[in-house]
C-alpha positions in Angstrom: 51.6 -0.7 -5.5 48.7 1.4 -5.4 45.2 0.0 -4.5 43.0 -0.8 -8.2 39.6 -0.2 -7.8 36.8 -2.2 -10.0 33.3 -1.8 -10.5 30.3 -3.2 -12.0 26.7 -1.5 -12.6 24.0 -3.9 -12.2 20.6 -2.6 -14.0 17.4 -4.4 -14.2 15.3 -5.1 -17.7 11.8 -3.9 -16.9 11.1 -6.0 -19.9 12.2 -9.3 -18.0 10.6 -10.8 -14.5 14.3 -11.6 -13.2 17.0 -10.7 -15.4 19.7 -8.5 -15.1 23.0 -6.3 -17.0 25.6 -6.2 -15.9 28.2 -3.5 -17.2 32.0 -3.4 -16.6 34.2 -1.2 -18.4 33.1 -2.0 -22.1 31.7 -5.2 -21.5 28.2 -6.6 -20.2 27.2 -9.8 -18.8 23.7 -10.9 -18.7 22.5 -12.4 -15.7 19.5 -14.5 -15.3 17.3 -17.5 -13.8 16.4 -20.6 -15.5 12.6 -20.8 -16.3 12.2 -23.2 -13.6 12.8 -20.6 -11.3 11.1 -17.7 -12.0 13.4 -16.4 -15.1 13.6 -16.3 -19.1 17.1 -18.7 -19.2 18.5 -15.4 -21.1 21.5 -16.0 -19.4 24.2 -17.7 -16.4 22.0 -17.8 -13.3 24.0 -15.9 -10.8 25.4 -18.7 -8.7 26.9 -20.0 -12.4 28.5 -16.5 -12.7 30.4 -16.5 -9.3 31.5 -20.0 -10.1 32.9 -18.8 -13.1 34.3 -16.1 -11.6 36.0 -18.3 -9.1 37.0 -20.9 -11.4 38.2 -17.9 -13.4 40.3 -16.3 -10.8 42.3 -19.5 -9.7 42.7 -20.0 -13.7 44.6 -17.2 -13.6 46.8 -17.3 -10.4 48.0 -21.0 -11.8 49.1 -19.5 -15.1 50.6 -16.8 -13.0 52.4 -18.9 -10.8 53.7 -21.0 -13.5 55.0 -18.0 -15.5 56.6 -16.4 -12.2 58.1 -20.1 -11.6 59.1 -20.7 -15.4 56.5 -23.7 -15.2 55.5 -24.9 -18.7 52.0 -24.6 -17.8 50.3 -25.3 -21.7 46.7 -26.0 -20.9 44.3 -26.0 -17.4 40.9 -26.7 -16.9 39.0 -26.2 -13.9 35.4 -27.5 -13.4 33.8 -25.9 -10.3 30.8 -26.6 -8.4 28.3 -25.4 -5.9 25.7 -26.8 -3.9 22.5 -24.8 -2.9 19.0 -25.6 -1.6 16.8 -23.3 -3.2 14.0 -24.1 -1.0 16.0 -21.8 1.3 16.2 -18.1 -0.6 12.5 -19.1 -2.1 11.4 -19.0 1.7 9.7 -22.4 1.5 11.7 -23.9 4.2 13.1 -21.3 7.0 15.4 -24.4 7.9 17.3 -24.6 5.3 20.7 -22.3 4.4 20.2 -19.6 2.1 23.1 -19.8 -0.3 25.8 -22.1 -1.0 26.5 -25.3 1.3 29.4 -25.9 -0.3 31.6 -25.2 -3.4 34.2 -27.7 -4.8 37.0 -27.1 -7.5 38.5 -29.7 -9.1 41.8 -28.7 -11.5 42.9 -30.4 -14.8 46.4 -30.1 -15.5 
């Protein structure tokens, strides 16, 4: 099978301290910060958006699998989670890990 390439433009608002567009094929994504952090809360902060896209991801290998397997696979939830010390990427602690510490999935079958 050939290799499938996809892409994403990312594009500032000038308008907006922090957030972000985010186009793929006909669809856009805004991506922001909560106010608490320096954004507007227009949108998923990015951490949310890779969660979802994990979450997303292993949504869809299950239902996948089950199809492949003839599984009767009706209805899945998946709740993910990350852990982050923002202290780290805000540079007020040179200590601490910038980005995630640790991301858990737990599945609903």
């Amino acid at each position: 099978m050939p290799i499938i390439e996809f892409s994403s433009v990312i594009t500032n608002d000038a308008s907006s301290p922090l957030q972000m567009r985010c186009a793929s094929r006909q669809f856009t994504l805004i991506i922001d910060e909560p106010v608490a952090y320096g954004g507007e809360d227009s949108g998923v902060n990015p951490i949310e958006a890779l969660l979802a896209s994990i979450g997303a991801c292993k949504g869809i290998v299950a239902k996948s699998f089950a199809r492949l397997h003839r599984i009767n696979l009706k209805n899945i939830r998946i709740e993910m989670k990350g852990e982050i010390d923002p202290d780290g990427y805000m540079g007020k602690n040179k200590h601490v890990k910038i980005g995630l510490s640790r991301i858990s999935t737990h599945y609903f079958i």
